[in-house]
N, C-alpha and C positions, 0 to 999 in steps of 0.2 A: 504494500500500500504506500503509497509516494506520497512525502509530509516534509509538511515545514511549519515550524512556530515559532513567533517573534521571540524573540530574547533580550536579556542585558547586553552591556556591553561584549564584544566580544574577546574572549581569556586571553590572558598574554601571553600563553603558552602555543594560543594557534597561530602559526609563522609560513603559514604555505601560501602558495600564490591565488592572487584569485582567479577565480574562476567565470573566465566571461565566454559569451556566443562563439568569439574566433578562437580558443584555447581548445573547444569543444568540438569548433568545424576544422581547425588545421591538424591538432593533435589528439585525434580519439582515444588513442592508447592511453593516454595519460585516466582515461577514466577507465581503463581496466586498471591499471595500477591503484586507484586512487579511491575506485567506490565495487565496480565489478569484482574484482579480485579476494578481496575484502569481505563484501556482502557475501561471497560463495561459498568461505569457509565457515562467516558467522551460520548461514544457513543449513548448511551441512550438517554444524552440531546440534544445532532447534531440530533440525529434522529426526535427528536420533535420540535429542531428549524425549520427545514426546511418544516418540513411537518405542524407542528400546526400553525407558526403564521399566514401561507394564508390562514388557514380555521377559525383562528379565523378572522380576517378581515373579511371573506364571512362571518360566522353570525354574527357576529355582524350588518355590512353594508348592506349585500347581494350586493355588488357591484363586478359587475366581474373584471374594471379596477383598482381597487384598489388593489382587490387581484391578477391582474398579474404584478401589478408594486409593492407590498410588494413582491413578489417571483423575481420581479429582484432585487429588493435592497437589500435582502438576498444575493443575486447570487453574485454581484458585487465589494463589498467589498470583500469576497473569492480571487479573485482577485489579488488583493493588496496585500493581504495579503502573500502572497506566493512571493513577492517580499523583504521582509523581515524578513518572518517564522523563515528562513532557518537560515539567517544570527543572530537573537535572542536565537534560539536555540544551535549555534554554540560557540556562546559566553558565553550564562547563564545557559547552559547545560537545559537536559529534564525536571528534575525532577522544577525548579526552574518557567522553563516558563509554563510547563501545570498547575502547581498548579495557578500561576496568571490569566490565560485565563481563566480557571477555576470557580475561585472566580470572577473575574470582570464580565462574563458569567449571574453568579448570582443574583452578586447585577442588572446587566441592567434587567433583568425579575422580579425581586421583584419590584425595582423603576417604572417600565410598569404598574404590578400587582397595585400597590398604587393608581398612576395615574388612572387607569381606574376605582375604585372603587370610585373617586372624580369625574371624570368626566363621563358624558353619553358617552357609548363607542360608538355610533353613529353620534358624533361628529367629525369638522375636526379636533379640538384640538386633541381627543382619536387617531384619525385615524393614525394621524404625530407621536403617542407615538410611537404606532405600528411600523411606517414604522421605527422610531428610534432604535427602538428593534433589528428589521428584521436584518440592516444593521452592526448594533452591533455583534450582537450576531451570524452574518454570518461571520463577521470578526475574531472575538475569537473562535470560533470554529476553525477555520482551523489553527490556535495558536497552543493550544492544537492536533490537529489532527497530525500536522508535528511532535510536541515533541513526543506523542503516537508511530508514526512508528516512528520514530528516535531508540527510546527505543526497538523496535520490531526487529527492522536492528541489534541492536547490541548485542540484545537477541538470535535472528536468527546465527549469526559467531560465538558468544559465542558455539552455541549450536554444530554448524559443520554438521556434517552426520545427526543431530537427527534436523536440521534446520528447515525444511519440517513440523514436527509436531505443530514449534513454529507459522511456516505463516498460516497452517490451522488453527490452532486454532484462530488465530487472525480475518483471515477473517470469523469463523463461528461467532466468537463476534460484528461482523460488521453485516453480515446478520441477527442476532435473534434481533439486535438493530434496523432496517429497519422493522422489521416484528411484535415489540413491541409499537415500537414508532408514528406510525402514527393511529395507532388502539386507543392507549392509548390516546391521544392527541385530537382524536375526541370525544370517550367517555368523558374526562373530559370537553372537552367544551358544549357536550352535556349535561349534567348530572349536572355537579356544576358549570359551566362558565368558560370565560375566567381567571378567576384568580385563579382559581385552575387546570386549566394546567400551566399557568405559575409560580404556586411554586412548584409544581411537576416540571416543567423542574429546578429550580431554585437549588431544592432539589440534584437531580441529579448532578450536578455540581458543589455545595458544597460536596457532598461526594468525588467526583472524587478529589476536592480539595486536600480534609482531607486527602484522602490514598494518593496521588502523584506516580511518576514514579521512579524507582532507577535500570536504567539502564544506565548511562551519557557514553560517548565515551571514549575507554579507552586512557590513556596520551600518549601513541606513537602515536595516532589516531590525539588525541586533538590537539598536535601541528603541525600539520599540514598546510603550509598555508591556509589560509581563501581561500575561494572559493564560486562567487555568484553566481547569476542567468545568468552571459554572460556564465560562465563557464557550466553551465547546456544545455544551448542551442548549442552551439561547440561540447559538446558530444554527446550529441540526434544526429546530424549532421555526426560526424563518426561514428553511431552505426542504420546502414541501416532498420536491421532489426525490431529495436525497434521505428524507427522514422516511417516507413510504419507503424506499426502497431498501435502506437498511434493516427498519423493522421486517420485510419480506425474506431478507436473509439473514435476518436474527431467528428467524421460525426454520427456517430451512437448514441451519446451523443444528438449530435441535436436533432433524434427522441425523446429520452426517457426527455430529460425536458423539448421539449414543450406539452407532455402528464402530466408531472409532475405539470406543471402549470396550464393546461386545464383541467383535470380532476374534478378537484375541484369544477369549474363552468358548466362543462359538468352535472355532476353526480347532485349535486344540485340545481343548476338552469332549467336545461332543465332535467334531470329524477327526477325532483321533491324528491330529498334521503334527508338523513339528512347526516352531517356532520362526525356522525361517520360509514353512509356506506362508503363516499368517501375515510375516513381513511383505511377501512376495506382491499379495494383493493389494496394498497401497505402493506397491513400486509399480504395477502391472497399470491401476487407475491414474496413476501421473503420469501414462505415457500418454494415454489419452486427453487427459486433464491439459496435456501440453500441447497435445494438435488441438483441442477444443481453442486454446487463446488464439493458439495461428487463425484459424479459420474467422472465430467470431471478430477479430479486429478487422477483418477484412470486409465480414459481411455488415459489422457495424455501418462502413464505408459505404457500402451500396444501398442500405436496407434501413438503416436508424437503431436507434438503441432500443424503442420499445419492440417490435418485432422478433430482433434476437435474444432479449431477454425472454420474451414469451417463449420461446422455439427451449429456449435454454432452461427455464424453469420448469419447464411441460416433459422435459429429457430426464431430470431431477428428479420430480415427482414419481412420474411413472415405475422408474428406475428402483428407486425405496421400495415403492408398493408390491413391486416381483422383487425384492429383497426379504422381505417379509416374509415370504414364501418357498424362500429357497431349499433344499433339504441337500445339495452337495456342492463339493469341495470349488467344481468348475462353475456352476449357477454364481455362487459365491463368487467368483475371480471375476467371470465378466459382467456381472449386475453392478458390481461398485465402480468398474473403469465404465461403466455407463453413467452414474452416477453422478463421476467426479469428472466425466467429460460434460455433465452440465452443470457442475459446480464450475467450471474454467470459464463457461463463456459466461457463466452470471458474475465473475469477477470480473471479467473484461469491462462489464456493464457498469460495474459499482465503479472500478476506479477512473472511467471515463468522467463517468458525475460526475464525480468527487472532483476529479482535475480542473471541469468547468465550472463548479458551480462555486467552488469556497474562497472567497477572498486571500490572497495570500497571507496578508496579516493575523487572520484566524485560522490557517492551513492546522497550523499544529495543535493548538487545543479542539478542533475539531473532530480531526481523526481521532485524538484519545478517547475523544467521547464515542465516536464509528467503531471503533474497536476493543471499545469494553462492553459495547453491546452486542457486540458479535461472536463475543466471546464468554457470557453468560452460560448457554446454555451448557457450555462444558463442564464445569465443575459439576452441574446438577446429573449429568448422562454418569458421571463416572461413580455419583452416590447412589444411583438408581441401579444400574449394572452392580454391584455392591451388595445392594438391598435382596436384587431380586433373583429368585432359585436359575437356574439357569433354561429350564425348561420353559421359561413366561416370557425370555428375549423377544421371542418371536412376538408376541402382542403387543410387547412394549413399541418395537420396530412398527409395528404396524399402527398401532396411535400415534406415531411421530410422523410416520408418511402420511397417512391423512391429516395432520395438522399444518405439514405442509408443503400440502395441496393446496389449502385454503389459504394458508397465506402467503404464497405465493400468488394463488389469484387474486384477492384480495387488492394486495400490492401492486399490481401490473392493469388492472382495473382503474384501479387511481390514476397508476402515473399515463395511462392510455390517452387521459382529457390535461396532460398538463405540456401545453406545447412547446416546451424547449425538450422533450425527449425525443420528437421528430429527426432529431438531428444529432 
């Protein structure tokens, strides 16, 4: 998600060059060094936070409440976090906060790694490391995350007319991070255990460290009154279009993590897989997830934005509702890369808004507020999965997909009569 928020002055620590139109149309590499590079590795390790430490809890324990309540503790702190991302960011510029979220990221995965090499990871003591981890490392991720698109936002106006090339690029760095990370993550726990996924994610975010961000807000920007989270939500508020539209994928979000969560337990508890099949299926749904963005930016092009959200959210829906239903291993594989191939074009749709409709000045408290609403319904999917025997997934799945349906129609009903989505 591509973000910028006004901030204080900016730190004296940031000393890189700025970054204008011709920096970005003579010298492109310099933004794979600078924010690409960077972003891939941060991503990398978000991608196997979320997805490896509930499959390592499942091997480890085989317990399926353990691994829906390490996937809410992951979830939850997210959270929080986004109540004062924004405002760290603002303050200590990009390049300063991703590098620390970064590296504190690391050491909490290395210090887990130790721990469970001392202790039997089948233990409660092991088990509490975990959920320590989870909650950690779900919290600094989205640290790093804000400073990442922060740097993207300002990379993105830097760039002007050629803007467009900067956000696809970014989100294809996000998608092959989804489609690397959960594959990788099982294999390594399959293969050499839990503690060499967690230096592998460790690793990953020491590098991201090492290279940092250098795109900080430029000083007309920076001094800008401070601006938080009330202020984010006032604007979601007068910006109709974007506020229907996130609430339609704040419902739609419910579906996709309480599969996020169940699947886990689905795939290897009741289809009997190993852990790096359950990974497999969200590497196998960000292949598609990823041709969904090619396609829908294009069709955006031709067709508008309400259209291919329709097309997209109708793909989403459907997709759930024969999720629901599933009873093997392959139904399973290709109903989610259906799924999450219309999860791709309805991001396409959302950060299109987003890019047109939010005042730059309020870019960054904006998105926090887009982003903690979108990320609600996670911590609840992973206390529910948690809560519930494992034989009831399937109904749960199934009131999430009919919930939305609705509000995805709902939403796209709305934004149908609101004429700047024409375009």
């Amino acid at each position: 998600m591509g973000r910028h928020s006004p901030a204080a002055a900016r730190p004296a620590h940031v000393r890189h060059r700025r970054v204008t139109p011709q920096t970005v149309r003579h010298r492109p590499a310099r933004l794979v060094n600078s924010l690409y590079f960077p972003r891939g590795a941060d991503a990398a390790a978000s991608a196997m936070t979320t997805y490896g430490i509930p499959l390592l809890v499942l091997a480890t324990t085989g317990s399926a409440a353990r691994t829906g309540l390490v996937f809410a503790l992951g979830a939850l702190p997210r959270l929080g976090a986004f109540t004062v991302a924004g405002s760290f960011v603002d303050r200590y510029g990009t390049t300063r906060v991703f590098r620390a979220a970064n590296l504190a990221r690391a050491l909490s995965a290395l210090a887990a790694a130790g721990a469970l090499i001392l202790l039997d990871a089948r233990t409660l003591a092991a088990t509490f490391m975990v959920m320590l981890l989870a909650a950690s490392t779900g919290f600094l991720s989205e640290f790093s995350y804000v400073a990442a698109e922060t740097a993207g936002g300002q990379a993105s106006r830097a760039a002007k007319t050629r803007a467009h090339r900067v956000q696809s690029t970014l989100i294809t760095i996000d998608q092959t991070a989804i489609l690397a990370g959960p594959v990788a993550a099982g294999l390594l726990i399959e293969h050499g255990g839990p503690t060499a996924m967690l230096a592998t994610l460790a690793a990953f975010s020491l590098l991201a460290a090492a290279r940092g961000l250098r795109h900080d807000p430029e000083p007309a920007q920076a001094s800008a009154p401070k601006q938080g989270l009330s202020a984010g939500w006032a604007t979601l508020r007068s910006l109709p279009m974007l506020a229907w539209l996130v609430g339609g994928l704040t419902v739609s979000n419910a579906a996709v993590a309480l599969l996020q969560a169940a699947i886990p337990v689905i795939v290897v508890n009741e289809l009997d897989r190993s852990s790096a099949d359950a990974g497999l299926i969200w590497s196998a749904a960000a292949v598609t997830s990823l041709l969904a963005v090619t396609a829908s930016r294009r069709a955006i092009d031709r067709w508008g934005l309400w259209p291919v959200g329709v097309a997209a959210g109708t793909v989403a829906a459907v997709a759930t509702l024969a999720i629901a239903h599933a009873d093997t291993y392959r139904d399973y594989l290709l109903l989610i890369a259906v799924l999450m191939a219309g999860e791709g074009g309805l991001t396409v749709v959302l950060r299109t808004v987003r890019s047109h409709l939010i005042p730059a000045d309020r870019f960054g408290s904006t998105l926090a507020a887009t982003i903690l609403l979108l990320l609600l319904p996670y911590p609840a999917a992973g206390l529910l999965v948690a809560a519930l025997p494992a034989a009831q997934l399937g109904h749960a799945i199934t009131a999430a997909a009919l919930l939305q349906t609705f509000g995805l129609a709902v939403a796209f009903t709305r934004l149908r009569h609101l004429p700047r989505t024409q375009k």
